[in-house]
C-alpha positions in Angstrom: 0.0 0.0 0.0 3.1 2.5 1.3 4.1 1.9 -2.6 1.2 2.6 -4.1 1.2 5.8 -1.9 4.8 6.4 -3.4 3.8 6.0 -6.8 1.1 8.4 -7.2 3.0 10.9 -5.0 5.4 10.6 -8.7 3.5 10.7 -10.6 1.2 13.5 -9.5 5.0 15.7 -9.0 5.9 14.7 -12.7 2.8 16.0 -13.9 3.1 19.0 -11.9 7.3 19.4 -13.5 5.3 19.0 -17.4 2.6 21.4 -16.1 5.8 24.1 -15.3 7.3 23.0 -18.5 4.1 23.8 -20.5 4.2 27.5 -18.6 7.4 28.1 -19.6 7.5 27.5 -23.0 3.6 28.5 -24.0 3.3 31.8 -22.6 0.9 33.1 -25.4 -2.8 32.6 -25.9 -4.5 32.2 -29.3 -5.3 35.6 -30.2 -8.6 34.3 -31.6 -9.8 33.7 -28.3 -7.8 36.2 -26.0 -7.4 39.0 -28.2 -4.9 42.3 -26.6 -6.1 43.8 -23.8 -5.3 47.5 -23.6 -2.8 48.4 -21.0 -3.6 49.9 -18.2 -1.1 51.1 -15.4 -3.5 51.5 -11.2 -1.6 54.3 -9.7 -3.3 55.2 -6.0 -2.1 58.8 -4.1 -3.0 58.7 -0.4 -4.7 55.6 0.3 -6.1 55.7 3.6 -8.2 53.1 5.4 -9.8 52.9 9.4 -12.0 50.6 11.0 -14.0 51.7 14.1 -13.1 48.9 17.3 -14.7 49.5 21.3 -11.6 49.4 23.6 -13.8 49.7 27.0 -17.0 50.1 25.4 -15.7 52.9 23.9 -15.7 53.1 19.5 -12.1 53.8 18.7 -11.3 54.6 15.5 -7.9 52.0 14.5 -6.3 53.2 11.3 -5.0 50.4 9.1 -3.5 52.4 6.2 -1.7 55.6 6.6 -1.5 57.4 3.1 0.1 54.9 0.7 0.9 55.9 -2.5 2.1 53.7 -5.8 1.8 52.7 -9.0 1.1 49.2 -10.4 1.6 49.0 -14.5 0.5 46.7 -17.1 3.2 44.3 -18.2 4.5 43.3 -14.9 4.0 41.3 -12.1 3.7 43.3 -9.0 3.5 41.3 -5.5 2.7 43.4 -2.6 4.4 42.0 0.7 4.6 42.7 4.6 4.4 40.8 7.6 1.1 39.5 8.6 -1.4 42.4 10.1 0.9 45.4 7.6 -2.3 46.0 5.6 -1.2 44.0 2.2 -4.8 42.6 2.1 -6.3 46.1 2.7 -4.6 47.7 0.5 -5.4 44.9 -2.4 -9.3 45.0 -1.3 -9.4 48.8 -1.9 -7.5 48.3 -5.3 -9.6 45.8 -6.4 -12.8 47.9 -5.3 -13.5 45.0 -3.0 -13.9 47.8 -0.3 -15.1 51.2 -0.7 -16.6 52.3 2.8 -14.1 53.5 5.0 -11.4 54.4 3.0 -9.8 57.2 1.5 -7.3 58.8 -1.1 -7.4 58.5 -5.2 -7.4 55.2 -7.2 -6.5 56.0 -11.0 -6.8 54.1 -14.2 -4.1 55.3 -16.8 -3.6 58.3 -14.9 -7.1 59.5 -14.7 -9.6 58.8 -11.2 -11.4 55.7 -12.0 -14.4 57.2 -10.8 -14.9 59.5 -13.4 -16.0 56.9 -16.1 -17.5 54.9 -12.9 -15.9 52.1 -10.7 -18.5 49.4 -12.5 -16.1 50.4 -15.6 -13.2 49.4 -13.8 -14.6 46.4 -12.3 -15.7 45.3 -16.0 -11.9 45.6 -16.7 -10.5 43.5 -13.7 -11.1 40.6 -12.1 -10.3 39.5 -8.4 -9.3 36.6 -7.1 -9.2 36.0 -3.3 -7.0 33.7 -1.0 -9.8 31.0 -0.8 -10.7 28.9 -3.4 -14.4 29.3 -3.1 -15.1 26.9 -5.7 -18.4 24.5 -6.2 -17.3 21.0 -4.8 -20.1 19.4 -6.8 -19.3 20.2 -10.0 -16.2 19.0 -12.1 -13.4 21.4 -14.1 -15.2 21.3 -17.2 -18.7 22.3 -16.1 -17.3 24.7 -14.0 -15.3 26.5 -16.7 -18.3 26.0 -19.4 -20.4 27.7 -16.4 -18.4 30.8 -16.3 -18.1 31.0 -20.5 -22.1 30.9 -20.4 -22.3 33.7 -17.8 -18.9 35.9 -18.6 -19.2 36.0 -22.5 -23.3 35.8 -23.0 -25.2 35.4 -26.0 -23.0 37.0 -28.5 -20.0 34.0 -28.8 -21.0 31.0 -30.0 -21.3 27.6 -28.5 -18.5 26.4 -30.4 -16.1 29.0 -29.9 -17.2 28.7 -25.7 -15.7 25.3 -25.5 -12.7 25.9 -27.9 -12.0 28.7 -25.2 -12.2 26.4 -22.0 -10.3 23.8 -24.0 -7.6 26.3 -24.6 -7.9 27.5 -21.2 -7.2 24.3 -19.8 -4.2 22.8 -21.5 -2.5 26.5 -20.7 -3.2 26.1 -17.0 -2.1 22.0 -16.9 -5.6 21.2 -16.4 -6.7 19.3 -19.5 -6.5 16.3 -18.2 -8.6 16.6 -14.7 -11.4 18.3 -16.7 -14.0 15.5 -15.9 -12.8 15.5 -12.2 -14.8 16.7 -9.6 -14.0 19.9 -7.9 -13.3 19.0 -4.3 -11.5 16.1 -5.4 -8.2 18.2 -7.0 -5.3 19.9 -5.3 -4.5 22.7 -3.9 -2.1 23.7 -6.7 -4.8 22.3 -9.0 -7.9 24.3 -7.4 -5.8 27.3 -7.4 -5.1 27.1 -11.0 -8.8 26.5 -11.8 -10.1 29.6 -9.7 -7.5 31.4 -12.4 -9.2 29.8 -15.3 -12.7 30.8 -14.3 -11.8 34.3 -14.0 -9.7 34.4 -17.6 -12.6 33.7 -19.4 -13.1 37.6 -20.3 -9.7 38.0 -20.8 -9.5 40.7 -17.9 -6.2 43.6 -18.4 -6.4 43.8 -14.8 -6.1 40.7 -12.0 -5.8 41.0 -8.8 -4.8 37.5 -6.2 -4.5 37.5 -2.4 -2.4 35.6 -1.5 -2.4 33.4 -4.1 0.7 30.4 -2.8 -1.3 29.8 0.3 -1.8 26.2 0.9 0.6 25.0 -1.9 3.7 23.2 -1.5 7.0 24.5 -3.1 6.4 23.2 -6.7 3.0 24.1 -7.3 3.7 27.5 -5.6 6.5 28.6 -8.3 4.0 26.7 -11.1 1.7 29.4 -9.6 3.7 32.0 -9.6 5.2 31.5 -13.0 1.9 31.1 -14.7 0.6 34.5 -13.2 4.4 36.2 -14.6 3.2 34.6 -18.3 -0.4 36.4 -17.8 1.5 39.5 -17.0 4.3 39.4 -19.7 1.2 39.4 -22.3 0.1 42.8 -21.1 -1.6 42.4 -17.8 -1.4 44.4 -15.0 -1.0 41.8 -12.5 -1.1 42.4 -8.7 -1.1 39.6 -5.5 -0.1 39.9 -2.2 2.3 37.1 -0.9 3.7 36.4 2.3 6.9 35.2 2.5 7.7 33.4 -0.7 10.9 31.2 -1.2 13.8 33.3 -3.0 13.2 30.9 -6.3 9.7 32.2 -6.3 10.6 35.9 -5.5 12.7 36.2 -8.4 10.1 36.0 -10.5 8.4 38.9 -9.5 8.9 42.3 -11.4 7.8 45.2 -8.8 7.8 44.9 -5.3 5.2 46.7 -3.0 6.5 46.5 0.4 4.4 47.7 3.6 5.2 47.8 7.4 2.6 48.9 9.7 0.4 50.7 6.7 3.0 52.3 5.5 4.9 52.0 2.7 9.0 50.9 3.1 9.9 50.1 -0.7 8.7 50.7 -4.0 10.3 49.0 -7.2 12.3 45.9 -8.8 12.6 42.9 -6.9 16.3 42.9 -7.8 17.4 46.2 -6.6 15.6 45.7 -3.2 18.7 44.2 -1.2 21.3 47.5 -2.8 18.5 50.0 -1.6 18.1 48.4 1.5 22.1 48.6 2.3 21.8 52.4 1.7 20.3 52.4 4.8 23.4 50.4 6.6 20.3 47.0 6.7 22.5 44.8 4.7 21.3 41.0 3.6 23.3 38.3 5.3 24.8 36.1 2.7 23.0 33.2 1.2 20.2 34.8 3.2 16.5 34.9 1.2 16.0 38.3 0.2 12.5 38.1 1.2 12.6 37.1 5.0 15.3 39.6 5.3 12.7 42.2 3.6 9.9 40.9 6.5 12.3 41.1 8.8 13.1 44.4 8.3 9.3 44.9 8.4 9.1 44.0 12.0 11.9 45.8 13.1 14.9 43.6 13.4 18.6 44.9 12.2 17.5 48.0 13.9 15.5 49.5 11.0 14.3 53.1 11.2 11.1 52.4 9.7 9.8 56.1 9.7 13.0 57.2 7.3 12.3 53.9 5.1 9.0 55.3 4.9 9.7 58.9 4.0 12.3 57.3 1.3 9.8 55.5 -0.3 7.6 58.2 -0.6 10.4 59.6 -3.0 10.4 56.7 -4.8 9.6 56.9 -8.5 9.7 55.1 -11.5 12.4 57.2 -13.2 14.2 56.0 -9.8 15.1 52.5 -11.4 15.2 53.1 -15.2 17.5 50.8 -16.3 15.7 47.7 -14.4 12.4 49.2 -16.0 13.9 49.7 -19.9 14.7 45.6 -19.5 11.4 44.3 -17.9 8.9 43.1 -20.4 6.1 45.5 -20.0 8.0 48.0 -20.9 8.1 47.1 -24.4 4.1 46.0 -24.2 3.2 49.8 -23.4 5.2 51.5 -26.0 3.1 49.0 -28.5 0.1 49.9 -26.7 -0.4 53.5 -25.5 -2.6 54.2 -22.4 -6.7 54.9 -22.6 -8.0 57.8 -21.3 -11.6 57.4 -19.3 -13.2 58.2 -22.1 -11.4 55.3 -24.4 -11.8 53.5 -21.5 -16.1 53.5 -21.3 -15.9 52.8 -24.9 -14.1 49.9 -24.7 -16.2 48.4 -21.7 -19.3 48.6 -23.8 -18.0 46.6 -26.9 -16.9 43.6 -24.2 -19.1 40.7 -23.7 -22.2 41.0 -21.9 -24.0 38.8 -19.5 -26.9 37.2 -20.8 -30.2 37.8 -19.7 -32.8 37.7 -16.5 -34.0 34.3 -17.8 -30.9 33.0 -19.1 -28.9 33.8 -15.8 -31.5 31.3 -14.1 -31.7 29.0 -16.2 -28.2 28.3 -16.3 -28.2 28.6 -12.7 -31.2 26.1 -12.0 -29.0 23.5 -14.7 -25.9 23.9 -12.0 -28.3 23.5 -8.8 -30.0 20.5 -10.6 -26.0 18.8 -11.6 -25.2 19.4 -7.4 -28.5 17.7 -6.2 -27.3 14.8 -8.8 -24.1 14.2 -7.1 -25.7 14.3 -3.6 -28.9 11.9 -4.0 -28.1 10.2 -0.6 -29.1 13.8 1.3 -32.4 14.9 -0.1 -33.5 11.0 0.0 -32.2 10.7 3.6 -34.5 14.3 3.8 -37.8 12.9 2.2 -37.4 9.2 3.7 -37.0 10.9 7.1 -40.3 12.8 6.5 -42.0 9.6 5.9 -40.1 8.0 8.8 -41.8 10.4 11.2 -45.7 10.6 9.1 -45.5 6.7 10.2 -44.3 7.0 13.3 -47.1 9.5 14.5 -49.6 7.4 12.5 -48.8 4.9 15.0 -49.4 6.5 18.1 -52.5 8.5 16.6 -54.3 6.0 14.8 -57.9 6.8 14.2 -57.9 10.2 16.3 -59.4 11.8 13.5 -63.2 10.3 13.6 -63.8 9.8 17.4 -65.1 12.3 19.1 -63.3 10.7 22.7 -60.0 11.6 21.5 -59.8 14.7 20.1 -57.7 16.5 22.1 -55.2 13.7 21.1 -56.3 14.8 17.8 -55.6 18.4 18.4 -51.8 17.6 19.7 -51.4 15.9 16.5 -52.4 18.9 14.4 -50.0 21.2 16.6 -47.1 18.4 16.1 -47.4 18.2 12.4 -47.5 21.8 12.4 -44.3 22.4 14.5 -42.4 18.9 13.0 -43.1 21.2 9.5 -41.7 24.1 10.4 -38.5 22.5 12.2 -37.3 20.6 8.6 -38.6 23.7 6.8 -36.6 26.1 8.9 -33.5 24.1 9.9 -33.0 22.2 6.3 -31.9 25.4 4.7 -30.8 27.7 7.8 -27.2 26.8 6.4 -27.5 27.1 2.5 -26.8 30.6 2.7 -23.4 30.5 5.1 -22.2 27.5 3.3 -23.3 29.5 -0.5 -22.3 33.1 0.6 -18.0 33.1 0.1 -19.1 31.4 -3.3 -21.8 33.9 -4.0 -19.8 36.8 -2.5 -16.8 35.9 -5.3 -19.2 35.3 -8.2 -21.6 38.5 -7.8 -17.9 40.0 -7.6 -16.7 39.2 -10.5 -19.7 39.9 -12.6 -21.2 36.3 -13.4 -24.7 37.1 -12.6 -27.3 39.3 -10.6 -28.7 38.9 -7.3 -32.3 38.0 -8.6 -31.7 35.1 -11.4 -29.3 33.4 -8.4 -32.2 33.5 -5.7 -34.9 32.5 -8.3 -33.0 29.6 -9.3 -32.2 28.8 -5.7 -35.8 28.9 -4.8 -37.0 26.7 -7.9 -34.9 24.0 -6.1 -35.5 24.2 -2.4 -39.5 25.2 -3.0 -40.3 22.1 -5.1 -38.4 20.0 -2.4 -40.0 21.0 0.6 -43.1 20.8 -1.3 -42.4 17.2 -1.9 -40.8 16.6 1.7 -44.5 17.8 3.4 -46.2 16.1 0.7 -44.6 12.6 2.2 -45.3 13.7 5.5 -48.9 14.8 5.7 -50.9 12.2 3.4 -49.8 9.1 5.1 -49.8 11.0 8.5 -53.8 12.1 7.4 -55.0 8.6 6.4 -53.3 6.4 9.0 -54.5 9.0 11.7 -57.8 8.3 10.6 -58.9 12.0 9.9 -62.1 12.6 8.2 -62.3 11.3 4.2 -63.5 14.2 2.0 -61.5 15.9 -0.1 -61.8 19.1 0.5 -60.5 18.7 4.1 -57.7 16.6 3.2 -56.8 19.6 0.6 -57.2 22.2 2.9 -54.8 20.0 5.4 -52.4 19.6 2.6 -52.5 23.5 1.6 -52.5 24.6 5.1 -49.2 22.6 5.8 -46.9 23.2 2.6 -47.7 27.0 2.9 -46.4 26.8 6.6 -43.4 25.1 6.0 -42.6 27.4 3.1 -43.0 30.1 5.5 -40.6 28.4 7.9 -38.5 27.7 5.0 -38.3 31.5 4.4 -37.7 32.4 8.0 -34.3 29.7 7.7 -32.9 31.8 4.8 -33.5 34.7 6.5 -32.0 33.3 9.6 -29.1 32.2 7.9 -28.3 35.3 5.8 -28.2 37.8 8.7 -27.0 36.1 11.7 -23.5 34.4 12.0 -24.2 30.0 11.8 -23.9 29.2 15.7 -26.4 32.2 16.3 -29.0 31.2 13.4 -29.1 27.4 14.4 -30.5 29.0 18.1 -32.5 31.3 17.6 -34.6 30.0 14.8 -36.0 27.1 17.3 -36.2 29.4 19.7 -38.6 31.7 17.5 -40.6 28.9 16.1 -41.1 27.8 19.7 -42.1 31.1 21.1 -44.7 31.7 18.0 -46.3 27.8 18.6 -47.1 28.9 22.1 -49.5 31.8 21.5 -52.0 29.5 19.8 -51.8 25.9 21.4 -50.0 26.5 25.2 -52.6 29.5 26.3 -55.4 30.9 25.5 -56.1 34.3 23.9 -58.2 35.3 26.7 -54.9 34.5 29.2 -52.7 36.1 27.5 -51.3 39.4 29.3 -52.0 43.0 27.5 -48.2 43.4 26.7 -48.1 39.8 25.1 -51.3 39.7 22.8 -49.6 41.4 19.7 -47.8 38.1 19.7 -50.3 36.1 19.1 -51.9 38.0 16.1 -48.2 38.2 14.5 -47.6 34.3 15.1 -47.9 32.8 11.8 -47.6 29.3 13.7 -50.7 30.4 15.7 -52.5 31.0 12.3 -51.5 27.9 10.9 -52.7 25.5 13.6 -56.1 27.1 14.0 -56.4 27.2 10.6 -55.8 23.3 10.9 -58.2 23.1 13.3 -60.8 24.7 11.7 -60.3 22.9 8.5 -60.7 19.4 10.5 -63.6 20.6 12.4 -65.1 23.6 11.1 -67.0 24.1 7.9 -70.6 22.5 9.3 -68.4 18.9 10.0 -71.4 16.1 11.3 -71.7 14.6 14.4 -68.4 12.7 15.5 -68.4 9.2 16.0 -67.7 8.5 19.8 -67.1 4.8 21.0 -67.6 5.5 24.7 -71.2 6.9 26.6 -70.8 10.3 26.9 -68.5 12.3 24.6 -68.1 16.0 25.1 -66.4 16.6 21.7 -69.3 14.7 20.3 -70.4 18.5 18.5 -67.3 19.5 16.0 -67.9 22.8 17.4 -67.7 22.4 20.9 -64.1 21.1 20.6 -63.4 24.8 18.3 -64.8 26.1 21.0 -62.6 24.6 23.9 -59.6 25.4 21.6 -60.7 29.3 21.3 -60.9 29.2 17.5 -64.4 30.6 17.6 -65.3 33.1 15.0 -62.3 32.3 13.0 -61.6 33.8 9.5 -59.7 31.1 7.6 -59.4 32.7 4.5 -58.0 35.9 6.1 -55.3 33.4 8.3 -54.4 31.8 5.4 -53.5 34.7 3.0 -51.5 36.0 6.4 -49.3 33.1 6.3 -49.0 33.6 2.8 -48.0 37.8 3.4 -45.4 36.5 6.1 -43.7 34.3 3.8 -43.3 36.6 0.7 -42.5 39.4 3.4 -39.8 37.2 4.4 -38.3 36.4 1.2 -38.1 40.2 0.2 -36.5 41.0 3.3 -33.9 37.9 2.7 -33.5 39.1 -0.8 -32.2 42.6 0.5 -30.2 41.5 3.3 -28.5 39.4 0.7 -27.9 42.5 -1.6 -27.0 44.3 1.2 -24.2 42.1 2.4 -22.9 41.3 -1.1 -23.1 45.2 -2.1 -21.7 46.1 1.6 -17.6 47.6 0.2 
């Protein structure tokens, strides 16, 4: 077994050495299918960005960047490093456009503020790739990248020319031959290269990658690095914060952003970092890594003045290191290719490819949904089976309640239980779709794939159906071995009365799960449910104190069960059997009555539940948009 071990441990490094090979030596794209980006050079003046912290219930206002200033240009491939907590990821976020609130200072595009054409120009133009690989688990390489082509490049390229683009997508990035393997099932080099590939589909000028080597061992973290130094030397601008890469690895970078405490300590080629550094009397040990001796100078070791590093850098320019610049590759690229102003720039947006539309968007996303449920049978069928488990089990201990008059109160607790064992699966089946979706959404919305509304419609064409089905396997064996009364318009109103309420319950678990943290949501949701079911079974209306009673006309749980009630012994229901002398349920009424569900609307109760649920989903839908559209 050890060899076995051995041998794919070989073979998966000697695919990974002809993956690096391939990188070297194929560092252009068919122009038919990437065609020249223009160039464009991120300059930023100023930067500033604070957070607001309590320090003894107190807001404090903690500044993480403190007026950085640089310039990132196309052709190159820029990594911006510091030691962990310097900002690096801040500063990359506000870049990116992945934050907006709290920060300060000028961001501009060719030498112009990007938000004169409009940051959704710049965002059209770049593409940002964060640390994790939010990827779907479910789905393989191939579907994955055919997923993106769909959503990225819309109606105008044709099918054809779609998968001639993956295809050429893939054999660039080594990945050709894991294109029918699932997601969760490849590397970390592998998954990293794939999160790459999904984002390439447009062809973006600008990339942006934090902390792209995380994760990866040595190999696949120079395969990494090499294959984003090939995306820059065709015109790119490319930027990605790394921590504290291997000197091998840091070669390969062209422009080095360095930052110490929010500031700024060095600006410029990777090779003339250690001769700038000795200016200062901070000279490199021998044989030494130039990058730990750069993140040790971060933190203060070798006695590093840090303030005159930064006032240094401040001075840097680019006209600082001309000679390194003349011999770097995109220096050539932007004498071919002269800068766009913001005007060139909005032009060129609107000739890119455009997503396709409302109905599209869904449909593609419902054919994704529908491939995931296909790879995980054994969940929803453990989900429905359960259901049916449960309408069996209560069967059981309530057989023939329904049409004796002796036991309806037993009747009545198995109306309430239904109702609350609905609502529990309803609510708690989906309180975690959202937290495990949302760093998948949240990097898809990003990046332009889709809209908010086509991703929740095709959600909800999955999970609504399902729980529909899931009460539907609950309630008619439940209603016939329970021995409730045969006509058909009682067993529908049962059935109606049910599905709405677990759909509402359903709706209150998305909320749930989109606003609170996970370990929040999964208490408070029973706890709600539990809170509404009293107002309505545990005491009566009548009992209820002044300050309370608001609760039980907003309890949609209270609505339900009365309305299941009613619908079992309202609507002028005959005389109940009764197998002993004296029953005192014996009038349908009397026990609507006793249960305080006299005078009762069931019409107006019913479109209530209804009003809660669509309230609930609007108010999921915006929290959604809110957190996705929260930079």
């Amino acid at each position: 077994m050890s060899s076995l071990n051995t041998l794919e441990k070989k073979e998966d490094i000697n695919g990974l050495k002809k993956s690096l090979k391939f990188l070297n030596n194929n560092t252009q794209f068919k122009e038919e299918y990437f065609p020249k980006r223009p160039a464009l050079d991120v300059t930023f003046k100023n930067v500033r960005y604070s957070v607001k912290t309590w320090n003894k219930l107190r807001p404090v206002k903690k500044e993480i960047l403190h007026g950085v200033s640089g310039e990132f240009r196309s052709g190159e491939l820029t990594a911006i490093m510091g030691p962990s907590g310097a900002g690096k990821s801040t500063l990359l976020n506000i870049l990116a456009g992945y934050i907006q609130t709290g920060s300060q200072g000028t961001v501009l595009v060719n030498g112009e503020d990007r938000r004169i054409p409009g940051i959704q120009h710049f965002l059209k133009l770049s593409c940002y790739i964060q640390q994790d690989d939010a990827l779907r688990p479910l789905l393989t390489v191939q579907e994955s990248m055919i997923m993106a082509a769909h959503m990225k490049l819309g109606l105008k390229v044709p099918m054809y020319k779609k998968l001639e683009q993956v295809q050429e997508l893939l054999d660039m990035l080594g990945l050709a031959k894991h294109c029918n393997t699932v997601t969760k099932r490849l590397s970390g080099g592998q998954q990293k290269r794939l999160s790459i590939a999904l984002e390439l589909i447009t062809n973006p000028p600008i990339i942006f990658l934090d902390e792209p080597t995380t994760g990866l061992d040595s190999l696949s973290c120079s395969q990494c690095v090499q294959l984003l130094k090939n995306l820059a030397a065709q015109g790119r601008t490319v930027v990605c914060t790394i921590h504290q890469p291997s000197a091998l690895v840091f070669e390969k970078f062209d422009h080095l952003y360095a930052v110490a405490a929010g500031r700024c300590i060095y600006q410029g080629p990777v090779n003339a970092l250690v001769p700038y550094f000795s200016q200062f009397d901070l000279n490199c040990p021998p044989y030494h890594n130039p990058a730990d001796f750069l993140i040790e100078v971060a933190i203060g070791e070798y006695e590093a003045d840090k303030d005159k590093l930064t006032a240094a850098a401040s001075c840097l320019g680019r006209n600082t290191f001309t000679s390194a610049i003349i011999g770097q590759p995109g220096y050539k690229y932007r004498k071919q290719n002269p800068a766009l102003s913001s005007d060139e720039i909005v032009e060129y947006t609107k000739s890119l490819p455009k997503s396709p539309p409302f109905v599209l968007q869904a449909f593609y996303l419902f054919s994704r949904n529908i491939t995931s449920i296909r790879r995980n049978k054994l969940f929803y069928l453990i989900r429905i089976l359960a259901h049916l488990f449960i309408a069996v089990i209560f069967g059981y201990l309530y057989e023939g309640v329904g049409n004796n008059a002796s036991r309806a109160l037993a009747n009545g607790i198995f109306l309430y239980g239904s109702n609350l064992f609905l609502i529990y699966t309803g609510q708690m089946a989906v309180i975690l779709s959202f937290p495990l979706e949302f760093e998948m959404l949240k990097r898809e919305h990003f990046n332009r794939w889709y809209s908010l509304l086509p991703y929740l419609v095709s959600t909800l064409l999955i999970e609504i159906p399902l729980q529909v089905a899931c009460s539907t396997t609950y309630l008619l064996p439940a209603y016939f071995l329970t021995g409730q009364p045969m006509e058909l318009f009682r067993l529908a109103y049962f059935a109606i009365i049910l599905i709405v309420t677990s759909l509402t319950a359903q709706s209150t678990g998305f909320l749930l799960g989109a606003t609170l943290p996970v370990n929040i949501s999964v208490f408070i949701g029973p706890v709600l449910m539990v809170l509404f079911s009293v107002f309505g079974f545990a005491i009566r209306l009548a009992d209820i104190p002044a300050t309370f009673k608001w609760l039980h006309y907003f309890s949609f749980v209270r609505s339900s069960y009365h309305s299941l009630l009613y619908s079992m012994y309202g609507m002028k229901r005959s005389l109940l059997p009764c197998d002993q002398t004296y029953c005192h349920f014996r009038y349908a009424g009397q026990f609507l009555v006793e249960m305080d569900v006299k005078d009762f609307e069931m019409y107006t109760e019913f479109f209530y539940i209804c009003f809660i649920c669509v309230l609930v989903y609007i108010s999921t839908s915006f929290c959604i948009w809110y957190r996705l559209n929260k930079r």
